[in-house]
C-alpha positions in Angstrom: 0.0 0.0 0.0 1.1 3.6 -0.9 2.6 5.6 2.3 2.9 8.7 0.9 0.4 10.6 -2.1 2.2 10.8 -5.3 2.0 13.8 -6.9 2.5 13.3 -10.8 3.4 15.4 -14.3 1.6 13.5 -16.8 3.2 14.5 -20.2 0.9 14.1 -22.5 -2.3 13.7 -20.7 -4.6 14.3 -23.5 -3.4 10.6 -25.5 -4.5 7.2 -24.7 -1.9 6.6 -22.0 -2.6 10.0 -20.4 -6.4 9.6 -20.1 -6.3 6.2 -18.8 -3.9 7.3 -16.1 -6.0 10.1 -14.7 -8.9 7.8 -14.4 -6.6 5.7 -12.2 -6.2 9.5 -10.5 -9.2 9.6 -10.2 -10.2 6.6 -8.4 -7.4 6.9 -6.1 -7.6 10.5 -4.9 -5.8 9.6 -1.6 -2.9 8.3 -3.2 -2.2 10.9 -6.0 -2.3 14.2 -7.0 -1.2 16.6 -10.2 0.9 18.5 -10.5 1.4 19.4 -14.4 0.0 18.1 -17.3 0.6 18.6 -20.8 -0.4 18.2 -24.3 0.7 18.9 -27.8 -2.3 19.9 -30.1 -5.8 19.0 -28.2 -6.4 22.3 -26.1 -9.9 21.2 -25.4 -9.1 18.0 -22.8 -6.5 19.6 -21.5 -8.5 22.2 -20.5 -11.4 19.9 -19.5 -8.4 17.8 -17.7 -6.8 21.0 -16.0 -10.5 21.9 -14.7 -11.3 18.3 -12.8 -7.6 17.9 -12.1 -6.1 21.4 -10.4 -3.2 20.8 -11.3 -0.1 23.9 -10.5 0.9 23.5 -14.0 -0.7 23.2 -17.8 1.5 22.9 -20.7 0.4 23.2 -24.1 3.6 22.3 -26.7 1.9 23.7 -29.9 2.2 27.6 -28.9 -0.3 28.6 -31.2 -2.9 27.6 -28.6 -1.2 29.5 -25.5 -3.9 32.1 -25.6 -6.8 30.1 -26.1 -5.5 28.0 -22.7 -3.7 30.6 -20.6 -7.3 32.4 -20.8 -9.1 29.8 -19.6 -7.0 28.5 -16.7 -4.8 31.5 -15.2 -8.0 32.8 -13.5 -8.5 29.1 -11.7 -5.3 29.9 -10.4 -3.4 27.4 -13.0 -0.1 28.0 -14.2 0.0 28.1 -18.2 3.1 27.6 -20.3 4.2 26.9 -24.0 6.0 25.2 -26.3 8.3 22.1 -26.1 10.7 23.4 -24.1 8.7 24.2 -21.0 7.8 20.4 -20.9 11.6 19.9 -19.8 11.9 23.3 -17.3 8.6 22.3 -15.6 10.3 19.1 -14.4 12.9 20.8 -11.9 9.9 21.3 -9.9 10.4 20.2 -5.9 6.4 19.2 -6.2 6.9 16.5 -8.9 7.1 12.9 -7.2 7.0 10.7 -10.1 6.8 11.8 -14.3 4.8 9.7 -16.7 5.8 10.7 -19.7 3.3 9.5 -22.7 4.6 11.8 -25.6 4.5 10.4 -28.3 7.5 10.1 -31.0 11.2 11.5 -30.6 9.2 14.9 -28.9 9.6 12.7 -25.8 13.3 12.3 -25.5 14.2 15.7 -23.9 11.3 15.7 -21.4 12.7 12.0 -20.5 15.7 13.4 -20.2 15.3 16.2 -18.1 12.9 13.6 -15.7 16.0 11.5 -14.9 18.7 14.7 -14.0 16.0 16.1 -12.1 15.7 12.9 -10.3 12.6 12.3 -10.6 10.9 8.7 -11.1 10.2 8.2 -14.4 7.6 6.3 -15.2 8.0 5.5 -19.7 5.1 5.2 -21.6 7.3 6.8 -24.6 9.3 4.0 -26.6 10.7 6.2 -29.0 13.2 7.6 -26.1 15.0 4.2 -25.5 14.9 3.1 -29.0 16.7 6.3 -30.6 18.9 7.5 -27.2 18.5 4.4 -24.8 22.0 4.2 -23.7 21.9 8.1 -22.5 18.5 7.6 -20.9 20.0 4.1 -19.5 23.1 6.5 -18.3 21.0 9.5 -16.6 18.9 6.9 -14.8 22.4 5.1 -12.8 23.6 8.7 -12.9 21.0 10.2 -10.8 19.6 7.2 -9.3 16.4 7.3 -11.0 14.9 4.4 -11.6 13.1 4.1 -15.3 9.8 1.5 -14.7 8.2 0.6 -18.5 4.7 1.2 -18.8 4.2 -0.7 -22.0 2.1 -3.7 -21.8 4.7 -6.3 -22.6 8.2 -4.4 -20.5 5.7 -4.0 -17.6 5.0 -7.8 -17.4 9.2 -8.5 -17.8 9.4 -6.2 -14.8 7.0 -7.5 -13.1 8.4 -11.1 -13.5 11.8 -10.0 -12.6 10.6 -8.0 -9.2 12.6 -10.2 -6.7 14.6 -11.7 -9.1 17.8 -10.0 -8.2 20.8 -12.0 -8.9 19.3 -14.7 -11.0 20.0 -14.5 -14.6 18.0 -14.3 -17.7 18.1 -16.8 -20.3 16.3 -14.8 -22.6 13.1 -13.2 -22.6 9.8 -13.4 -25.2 7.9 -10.4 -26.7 4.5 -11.3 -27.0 2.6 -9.7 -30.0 -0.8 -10.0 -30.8 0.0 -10.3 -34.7 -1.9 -7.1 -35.6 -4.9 -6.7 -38.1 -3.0 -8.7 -40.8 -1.8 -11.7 -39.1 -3.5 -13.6 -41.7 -3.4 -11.4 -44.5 -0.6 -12.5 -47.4 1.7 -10.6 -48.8 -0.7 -10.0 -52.1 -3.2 -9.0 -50.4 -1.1 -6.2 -48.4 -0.5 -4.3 -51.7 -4.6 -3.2 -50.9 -5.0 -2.5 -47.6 -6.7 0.6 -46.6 -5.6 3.2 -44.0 -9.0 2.5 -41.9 -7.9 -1.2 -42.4 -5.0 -0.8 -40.7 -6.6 1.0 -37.7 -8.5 -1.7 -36.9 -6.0 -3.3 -34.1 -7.8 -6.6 -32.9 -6.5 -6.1 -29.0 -6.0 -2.5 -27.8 -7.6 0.9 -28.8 -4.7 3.3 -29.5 -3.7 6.4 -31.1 -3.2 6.6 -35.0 0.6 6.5 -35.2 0.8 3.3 -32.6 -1.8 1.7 -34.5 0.3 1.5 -37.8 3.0 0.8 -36.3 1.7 -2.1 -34.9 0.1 -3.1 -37.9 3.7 -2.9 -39.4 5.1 -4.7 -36.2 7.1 -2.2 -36.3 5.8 -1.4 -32.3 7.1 -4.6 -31.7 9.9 -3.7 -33.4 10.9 -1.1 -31.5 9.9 -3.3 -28.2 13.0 -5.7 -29.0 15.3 -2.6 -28.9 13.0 -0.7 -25.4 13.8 -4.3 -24.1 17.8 -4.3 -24.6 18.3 -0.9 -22.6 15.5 -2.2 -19.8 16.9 -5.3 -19.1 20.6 -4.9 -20.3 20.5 -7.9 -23.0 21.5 -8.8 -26.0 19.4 -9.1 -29.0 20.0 -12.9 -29.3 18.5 -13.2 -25.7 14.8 -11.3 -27.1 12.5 -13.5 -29.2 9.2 -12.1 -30.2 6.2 -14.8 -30.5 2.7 -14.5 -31.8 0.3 -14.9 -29.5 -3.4 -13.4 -31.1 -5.4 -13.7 -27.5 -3.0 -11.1 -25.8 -2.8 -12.6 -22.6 0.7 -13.9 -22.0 2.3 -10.1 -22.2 5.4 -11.5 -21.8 7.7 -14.2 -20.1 10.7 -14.4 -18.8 13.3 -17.7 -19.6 15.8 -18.4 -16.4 18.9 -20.5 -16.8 17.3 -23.1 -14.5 14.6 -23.8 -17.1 12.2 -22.1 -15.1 9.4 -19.5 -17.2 8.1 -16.8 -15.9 5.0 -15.5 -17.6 2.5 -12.2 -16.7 -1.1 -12.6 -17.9 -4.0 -9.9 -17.5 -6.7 -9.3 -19.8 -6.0 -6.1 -22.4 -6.2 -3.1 -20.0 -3.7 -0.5 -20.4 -4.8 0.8 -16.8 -2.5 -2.2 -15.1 0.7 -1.7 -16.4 0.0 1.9 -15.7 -1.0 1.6 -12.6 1.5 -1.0 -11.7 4.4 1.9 -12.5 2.9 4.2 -10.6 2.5 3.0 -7.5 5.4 0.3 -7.9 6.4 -1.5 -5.3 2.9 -1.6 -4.4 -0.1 -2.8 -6.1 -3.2 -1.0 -5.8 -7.0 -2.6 -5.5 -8.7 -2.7 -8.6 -12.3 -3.7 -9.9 -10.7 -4.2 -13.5 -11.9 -7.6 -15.2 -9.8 -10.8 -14.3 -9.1 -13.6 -16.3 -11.3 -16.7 -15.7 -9.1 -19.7 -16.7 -12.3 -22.2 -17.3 -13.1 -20.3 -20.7 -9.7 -19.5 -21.5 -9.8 -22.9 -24.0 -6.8 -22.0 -26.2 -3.6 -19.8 -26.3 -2.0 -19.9 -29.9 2.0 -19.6 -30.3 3.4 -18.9 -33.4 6.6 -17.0 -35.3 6.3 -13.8 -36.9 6.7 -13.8 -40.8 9.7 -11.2 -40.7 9.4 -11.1 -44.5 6.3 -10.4 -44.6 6.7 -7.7 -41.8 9.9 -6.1 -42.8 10.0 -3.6 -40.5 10.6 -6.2 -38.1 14.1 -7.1 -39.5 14.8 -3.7 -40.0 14.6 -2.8 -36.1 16.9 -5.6 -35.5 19.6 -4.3 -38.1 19.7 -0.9 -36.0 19.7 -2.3 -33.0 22.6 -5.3 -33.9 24.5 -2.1 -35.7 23.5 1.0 -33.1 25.0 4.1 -33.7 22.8 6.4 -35.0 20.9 3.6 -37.3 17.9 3.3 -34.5 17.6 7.6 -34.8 17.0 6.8 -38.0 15.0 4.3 -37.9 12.8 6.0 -35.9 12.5 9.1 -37.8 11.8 7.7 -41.2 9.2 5.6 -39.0 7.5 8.3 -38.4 7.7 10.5 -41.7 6.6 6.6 -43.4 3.9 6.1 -41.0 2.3 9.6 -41.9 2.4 9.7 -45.5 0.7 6.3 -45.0 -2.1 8.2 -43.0 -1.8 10.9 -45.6 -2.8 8.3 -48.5 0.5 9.3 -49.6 2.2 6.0 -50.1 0.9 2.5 -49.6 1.4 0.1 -46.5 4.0 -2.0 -48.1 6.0 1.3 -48.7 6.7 2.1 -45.3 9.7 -0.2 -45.3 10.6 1.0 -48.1 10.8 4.5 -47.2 12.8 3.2 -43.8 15.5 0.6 -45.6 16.0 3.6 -48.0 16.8 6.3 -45.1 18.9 3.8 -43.2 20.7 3.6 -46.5 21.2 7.1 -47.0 22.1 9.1 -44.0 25.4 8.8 -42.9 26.4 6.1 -40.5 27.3 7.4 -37.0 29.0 4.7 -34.6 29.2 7.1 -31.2 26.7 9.9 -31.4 26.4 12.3 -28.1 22.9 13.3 -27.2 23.1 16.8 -28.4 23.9 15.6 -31.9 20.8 13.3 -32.1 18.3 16.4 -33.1 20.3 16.8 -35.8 20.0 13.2 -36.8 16.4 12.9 -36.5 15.8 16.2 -38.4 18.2 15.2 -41.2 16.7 11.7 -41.5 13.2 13.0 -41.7 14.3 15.4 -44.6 15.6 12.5 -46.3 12.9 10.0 -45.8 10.5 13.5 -46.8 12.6 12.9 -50.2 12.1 9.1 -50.2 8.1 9.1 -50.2 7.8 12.4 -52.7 9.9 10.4 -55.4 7.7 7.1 -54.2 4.5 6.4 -56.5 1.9 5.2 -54.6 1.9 1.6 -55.9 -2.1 1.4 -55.0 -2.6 3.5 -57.6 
């Protein structure tokens, strides 16, 4: 049981991740509190948020909406600031206990950043972070003694099987993936999916950009690479399987031949929970699984030609350097000219391989150099998809 209330900056409060953990605020007003919240675009929840919530601070990134939020919260007595880099400066605040950062994309990095060196808990709902800088964020968290706790579905349940583990080593470790909307769609028949086609994730209800990318498994992807910083291993030792019911989130191989495995039903409000208030673990009403109608649980390999993007996360990550920066940035560039009905599904790889190809190699980059990567790879992949023809047409 929590000791002491938490009081919390939830960056990016107005997303999926964000909304979910202010319910869990909300049913547990004796055990946390807000201090700052943030969005990037959507002015409207956050001022809705800011209104049930109180909290000292409101940050709107996009500064074109300052106005429109300073007016309506400065006379509650709320603190309004703008622009990206206020969601870094509001973290040396004494008042923060713990920082659940839920940006999405490479926007997240500097807030995660700036978490850690001012020591404060960090609790990472942002994969991006690890995947393009994960040995700097790896470094400020033994640096300042900070511990980083995974809120993703599947590194949650790896930390949660390795709570009390200390000492014992890991034989390796298994991604679960549910398989996405075209588990058993072939090849051919990618060449006509449609954008609301991939939307349609068969487990979890998520934004636009994680949707894709975990129709691509490119989510997963990126998990493999969240998974090597996390849990310090090496690729070799992280196997991704799919399983379609999305129960198993994970397990954990020990040398003895012993499996750990953590199983829920498809709530994001656990893993969040469970990083918020870790060690402890809060009462909940949320469903639980009943074993006598769970008749099946389906195994299988992913097709990694099929899903390219799959192979292509484990090149960066075998290579580092500045390849996963890369990655990541023509990701997201890919992923929105997708959404744009600018290029095809089968072309985000495309647009990646090509990047990864093109921007120069980097084997040591320092963290101040890596805005520079991500901006030049997105010009490049911007390239990439305006010489692509859209093969669906």
């Amino acid at each position: 049981m929590l000791k002491v209330k938490k009081r919390l900056a939830i960056l990016g409060s107005t997303g999926s991740i964000g909304t979910q953990a202010l319910q869990i605020v909300a049913e547990h007003p004796q055990f946390f509190s807000v201090e700052v919240l943030s969005a990037n675009n959507n002015y409207t929840l956050l001022i809705e948020q800011a209104k049930k919530f109180n909290p000292n601070v409101a940050v709107i990134a996009n500064e074109n909406h300052y106005n429109v939020v300073n007016d309506a919260l400065t006379p509650l007595g709320i603190k309004v600031y703008a622009g990206s880099k206020a969601l870094e400066q509001v973290l040396e605040m004494s008042t923060i206990d713990m920082v659940l950062l839920s940006v999405v994309g490479f926007a997240g990095l500097k807030p995660a950043l700036a978490a850690l060196n001012n020591k404060k808990p960090l609790a990472l709902a942002n994969k991006e972070s690890l995947v393009v800088a994960g040995e700097h964020i790896i470094a400020a968290s033994k640096k300042n003694r900070t511990p980083v706790i995974p809120v993703d579905s599947e590194h949650s349940a790896i930390f949660q099987c390795l709570n009390g583990e200390n000492g014992n080593n890991i034989e390796k470790i298994i991604l679960t993936a549910s398989g996405g909307p075209f588990r058993k769609t072939t090849k051919e028949q990618l060449y006509h999916v449609t954008i609301n086609d991939a939307l349609k994730h068969p487990s979890w209800n998520m934004g636009d950009k994680i949707s894709i990318d975990s129709a691509t498994l490119m989510n997963k992807g990126f998990e493999v690479m969240e998974a090597h910083w996390l849990f310090n291993l090496d690729p070799s030792q992280i196997e991704i399987v799919v399983h379609p019911q999305s129960v198993i989130h994970s397990l954990v191989f020990f040398e003895d031949g012993s499996v750990k495995a953590q199983m829920s039903h498809t709530d994001m409000r656990i893993p969040i929970q469970y990083a918020l208030t870790f060690p402890a673990r809060l009462k909940s009403d949320y469903r639980r699984l009943d074993f006598s109608k769970l008749h099946t649980l389906n195994f299988e390999p992913p097709d990694y030609k099929k899903f390219r993007n799959l192979a292509l996360a484990y090149e960066a990550l075998k290579r580092k350097g500045n390849l996963p920066c890369i990655l990541n940035a023509s990701n997201e560039i890919a992923v929105e000219a997708f959404l744009q009905n600018r290029i095809s599904f089968l072309q985000i790889p495309d647009v990646i391989e090509k990047t990864m190809n093109s921007v120069t190699f980097i084997y040591n980059p320092e963290a101040d150099e890596l805005t520079e990567i991500d901006a030049e790879a997105r010009t490049k992949a911007k390239e990439i998809v305006n010489k692509l023809k859209n093969i669906k047409n």
